[in-house]
Backbone as a chain_set.jsonl record, in Angstrom:
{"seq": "XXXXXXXXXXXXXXXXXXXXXXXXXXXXXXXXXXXXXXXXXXXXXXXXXXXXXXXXXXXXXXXXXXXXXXXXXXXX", "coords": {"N": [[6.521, -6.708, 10.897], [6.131, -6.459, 7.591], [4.18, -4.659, 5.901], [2.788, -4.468, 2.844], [1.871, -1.918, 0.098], [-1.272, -1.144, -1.031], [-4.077, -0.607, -3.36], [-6.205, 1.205, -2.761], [-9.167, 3.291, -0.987], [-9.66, 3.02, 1.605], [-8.43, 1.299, 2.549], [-4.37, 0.934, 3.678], [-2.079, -0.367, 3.445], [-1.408, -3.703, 3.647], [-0.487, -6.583, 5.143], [1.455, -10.216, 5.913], [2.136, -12.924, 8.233], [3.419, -16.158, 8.868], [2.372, -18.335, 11.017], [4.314, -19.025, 14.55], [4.211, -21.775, 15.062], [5.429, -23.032, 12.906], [3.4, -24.564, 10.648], [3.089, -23.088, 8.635], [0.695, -23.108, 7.382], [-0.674, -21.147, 8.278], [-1.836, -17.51, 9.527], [-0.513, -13.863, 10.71], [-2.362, -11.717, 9.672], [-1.927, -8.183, 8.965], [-3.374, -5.372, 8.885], [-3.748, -2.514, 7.692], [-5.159, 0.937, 7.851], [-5.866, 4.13, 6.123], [-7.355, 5.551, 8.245], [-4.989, 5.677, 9.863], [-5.238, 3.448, 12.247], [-4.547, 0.685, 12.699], [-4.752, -3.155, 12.538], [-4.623, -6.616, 13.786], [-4.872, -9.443, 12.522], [-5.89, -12.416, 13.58], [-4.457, -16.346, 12.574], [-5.202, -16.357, 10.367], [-5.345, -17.788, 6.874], [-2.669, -17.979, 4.494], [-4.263, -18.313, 1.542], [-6.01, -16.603, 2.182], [-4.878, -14.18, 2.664], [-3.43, -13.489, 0.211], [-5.974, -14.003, -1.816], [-6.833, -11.38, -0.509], [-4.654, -9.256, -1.365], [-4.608, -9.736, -4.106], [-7.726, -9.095, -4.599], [-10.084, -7.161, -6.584], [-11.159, -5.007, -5.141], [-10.168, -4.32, -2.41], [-10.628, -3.305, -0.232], [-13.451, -3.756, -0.07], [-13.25, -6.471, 0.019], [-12.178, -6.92, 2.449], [-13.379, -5.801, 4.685], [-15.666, -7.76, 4.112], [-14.549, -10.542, 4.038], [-12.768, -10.816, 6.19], [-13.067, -8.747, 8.472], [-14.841, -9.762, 10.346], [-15.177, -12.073, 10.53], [-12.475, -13.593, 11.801], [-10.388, -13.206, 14.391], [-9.416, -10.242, 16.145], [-7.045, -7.867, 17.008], [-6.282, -4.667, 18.029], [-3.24, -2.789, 16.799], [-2.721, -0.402, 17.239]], "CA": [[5.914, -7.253, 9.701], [6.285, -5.719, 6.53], [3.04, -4.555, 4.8], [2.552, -4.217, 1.12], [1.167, -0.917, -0.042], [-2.884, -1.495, -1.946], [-5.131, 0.656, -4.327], [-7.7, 1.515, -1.777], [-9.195, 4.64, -0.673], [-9.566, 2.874, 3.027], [-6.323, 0.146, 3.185], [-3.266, 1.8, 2.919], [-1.402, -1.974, 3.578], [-1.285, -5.163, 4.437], [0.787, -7.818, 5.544], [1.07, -11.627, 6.553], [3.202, -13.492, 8.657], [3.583, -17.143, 9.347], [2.57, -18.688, 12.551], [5.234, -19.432, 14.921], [4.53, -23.377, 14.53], [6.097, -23.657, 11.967], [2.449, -25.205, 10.001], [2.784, -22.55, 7.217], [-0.908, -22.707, 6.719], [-2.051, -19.328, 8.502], [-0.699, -16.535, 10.358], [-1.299, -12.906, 11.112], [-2.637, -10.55, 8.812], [-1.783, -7.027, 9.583], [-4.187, -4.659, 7.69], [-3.347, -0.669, 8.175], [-6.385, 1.807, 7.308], [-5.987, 5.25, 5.972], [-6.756, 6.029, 9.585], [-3.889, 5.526, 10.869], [-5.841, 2.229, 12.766], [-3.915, -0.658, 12.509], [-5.097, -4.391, 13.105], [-3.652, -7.83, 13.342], [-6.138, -10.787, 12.08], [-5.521, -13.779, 13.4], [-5.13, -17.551, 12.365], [-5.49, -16.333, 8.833], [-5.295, -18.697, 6.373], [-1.77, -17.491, 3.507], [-4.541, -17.725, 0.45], [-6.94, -15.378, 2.33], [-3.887, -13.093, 2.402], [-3.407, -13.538, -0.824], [-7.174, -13.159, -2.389], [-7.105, -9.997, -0.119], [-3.71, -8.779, -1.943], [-5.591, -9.629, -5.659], [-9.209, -8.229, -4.617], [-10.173, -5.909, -7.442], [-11.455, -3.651, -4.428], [-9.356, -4.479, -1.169], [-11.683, -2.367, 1.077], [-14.593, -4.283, 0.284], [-12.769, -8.179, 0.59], [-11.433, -6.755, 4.088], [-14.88, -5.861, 4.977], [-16.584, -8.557, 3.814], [-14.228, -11.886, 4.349], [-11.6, -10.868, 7.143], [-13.198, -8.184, 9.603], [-15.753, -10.287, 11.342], [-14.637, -14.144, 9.862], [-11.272, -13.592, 12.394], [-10.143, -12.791, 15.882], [-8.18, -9.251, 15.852], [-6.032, -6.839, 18.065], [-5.823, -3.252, 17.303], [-2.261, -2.153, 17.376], [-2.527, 1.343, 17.195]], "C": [[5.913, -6.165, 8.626], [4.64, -5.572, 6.042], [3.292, -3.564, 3.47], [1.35, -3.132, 0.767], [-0.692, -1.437, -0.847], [-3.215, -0.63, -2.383], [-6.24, 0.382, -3.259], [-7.932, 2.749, -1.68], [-9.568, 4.219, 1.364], [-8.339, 2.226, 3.41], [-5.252, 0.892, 2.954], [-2.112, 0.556, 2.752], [-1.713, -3.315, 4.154], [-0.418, -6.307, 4.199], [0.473, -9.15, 6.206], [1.928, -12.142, 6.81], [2.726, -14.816, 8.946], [3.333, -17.589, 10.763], [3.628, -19.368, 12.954], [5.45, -21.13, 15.073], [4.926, -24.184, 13.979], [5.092, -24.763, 10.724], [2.529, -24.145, 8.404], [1.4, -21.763, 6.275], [-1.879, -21.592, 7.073], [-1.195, -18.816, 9.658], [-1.586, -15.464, 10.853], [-1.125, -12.128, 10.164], [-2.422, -9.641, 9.782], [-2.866, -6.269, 8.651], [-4.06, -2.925, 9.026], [-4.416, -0.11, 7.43], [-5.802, 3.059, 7.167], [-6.066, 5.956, 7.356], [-6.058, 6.513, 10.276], [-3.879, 3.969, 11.585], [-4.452, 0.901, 12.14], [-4.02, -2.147, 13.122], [-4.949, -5.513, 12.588], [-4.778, -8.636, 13.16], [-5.631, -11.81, 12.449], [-5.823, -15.369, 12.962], [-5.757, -17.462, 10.786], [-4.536, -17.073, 7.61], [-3.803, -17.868, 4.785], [-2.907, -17.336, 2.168], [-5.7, -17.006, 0.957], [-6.269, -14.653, 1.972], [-3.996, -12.712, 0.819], [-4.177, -12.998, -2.024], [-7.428, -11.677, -1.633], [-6.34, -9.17, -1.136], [-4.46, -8.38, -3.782], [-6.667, -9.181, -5.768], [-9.2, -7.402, -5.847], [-10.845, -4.508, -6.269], [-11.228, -4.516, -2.685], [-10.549, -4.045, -0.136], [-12.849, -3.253, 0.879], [-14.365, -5.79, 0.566], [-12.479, -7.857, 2.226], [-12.978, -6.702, 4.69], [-15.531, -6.87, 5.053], [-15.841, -10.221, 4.136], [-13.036, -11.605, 5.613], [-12.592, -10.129, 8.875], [-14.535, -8.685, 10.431], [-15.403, -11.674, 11.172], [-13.368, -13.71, 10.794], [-11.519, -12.778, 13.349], [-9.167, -11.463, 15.243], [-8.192, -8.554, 17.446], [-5.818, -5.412, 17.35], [-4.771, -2.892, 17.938], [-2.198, -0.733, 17.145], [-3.834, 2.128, 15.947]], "O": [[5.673, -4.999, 8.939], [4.01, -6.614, 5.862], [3.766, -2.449, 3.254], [0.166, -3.335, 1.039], [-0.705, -2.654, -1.034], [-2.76, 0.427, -1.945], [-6.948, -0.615, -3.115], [-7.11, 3.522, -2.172], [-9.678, 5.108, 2.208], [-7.506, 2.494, 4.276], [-5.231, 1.553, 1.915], [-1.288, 0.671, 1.844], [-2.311, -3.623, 5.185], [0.163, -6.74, 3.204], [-0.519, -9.303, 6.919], [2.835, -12.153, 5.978], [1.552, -14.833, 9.318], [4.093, -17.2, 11.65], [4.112, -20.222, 12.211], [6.548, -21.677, 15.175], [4.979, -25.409, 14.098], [5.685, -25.58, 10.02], [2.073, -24.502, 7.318], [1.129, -20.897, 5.444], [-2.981, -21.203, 6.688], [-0.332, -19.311, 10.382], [-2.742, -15.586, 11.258], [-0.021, -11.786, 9.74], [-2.555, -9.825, 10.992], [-3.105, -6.811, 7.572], [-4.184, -2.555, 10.193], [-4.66, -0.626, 6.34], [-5.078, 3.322, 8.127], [-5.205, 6.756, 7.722], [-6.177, 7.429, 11.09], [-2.848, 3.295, 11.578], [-3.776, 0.669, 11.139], [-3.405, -2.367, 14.166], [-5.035, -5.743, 11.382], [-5.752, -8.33, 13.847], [-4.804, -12.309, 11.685], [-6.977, -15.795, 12.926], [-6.524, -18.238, 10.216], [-3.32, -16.939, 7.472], [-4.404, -17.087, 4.048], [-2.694, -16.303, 1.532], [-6.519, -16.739, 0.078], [-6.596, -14.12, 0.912], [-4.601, -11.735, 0.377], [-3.809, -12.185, -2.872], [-8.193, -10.875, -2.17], [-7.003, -8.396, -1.827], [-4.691, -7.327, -4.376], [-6.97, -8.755, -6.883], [-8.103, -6.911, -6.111], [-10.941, -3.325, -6.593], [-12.085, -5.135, -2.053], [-11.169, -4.789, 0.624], [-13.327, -3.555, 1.972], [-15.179, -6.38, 1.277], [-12.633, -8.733, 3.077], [-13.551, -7.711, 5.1], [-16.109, -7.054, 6.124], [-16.637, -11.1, 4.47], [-12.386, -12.628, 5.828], [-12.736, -10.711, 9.951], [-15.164, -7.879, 11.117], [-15.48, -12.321, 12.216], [-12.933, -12.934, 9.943], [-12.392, -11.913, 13.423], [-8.432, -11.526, 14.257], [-8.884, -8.636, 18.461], [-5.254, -5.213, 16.274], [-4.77, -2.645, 19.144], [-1.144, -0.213, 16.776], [-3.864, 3.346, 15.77]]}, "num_chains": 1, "name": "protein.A"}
């Protein structure tokens, strides 16, 4: 998955892929932290992605509508 760089001082990217169903309507966010951390969101909806991408402060939409509202996997 490709992720798209952000103005953050915690995100350094994020990315969204399509579920394999072929429904269109939600996928997996990837979201990469300054960290290093990296974790997949699932079952996320393309205009969450989206209002995450436009946030005027990324770090606090991730916080506040993704990292407890969704199932995740930390890949690394």
């Amino acid at each position: 998955m490709i992720r798209r760089p952000v103005s953050s001082s915690n995100i350094a990217g994020i990315g969204w892929e399509a579920a394999t169903d072929g429904s269109g309507t939600s996928g997996t966010m990837e979201v990469e932290f300054r960290s290093g951390h990296v974790y997949a969101y699932h079952e996320v909806p393309q205009q969450v992605y989206e209002a995450a991408i436009g946030a005027s402060s990324v770090g606090k939409f991730i916080a506040s509508d993704i990292v407890d509202k969704f199932e995740h996997t930390r890949l690394k």
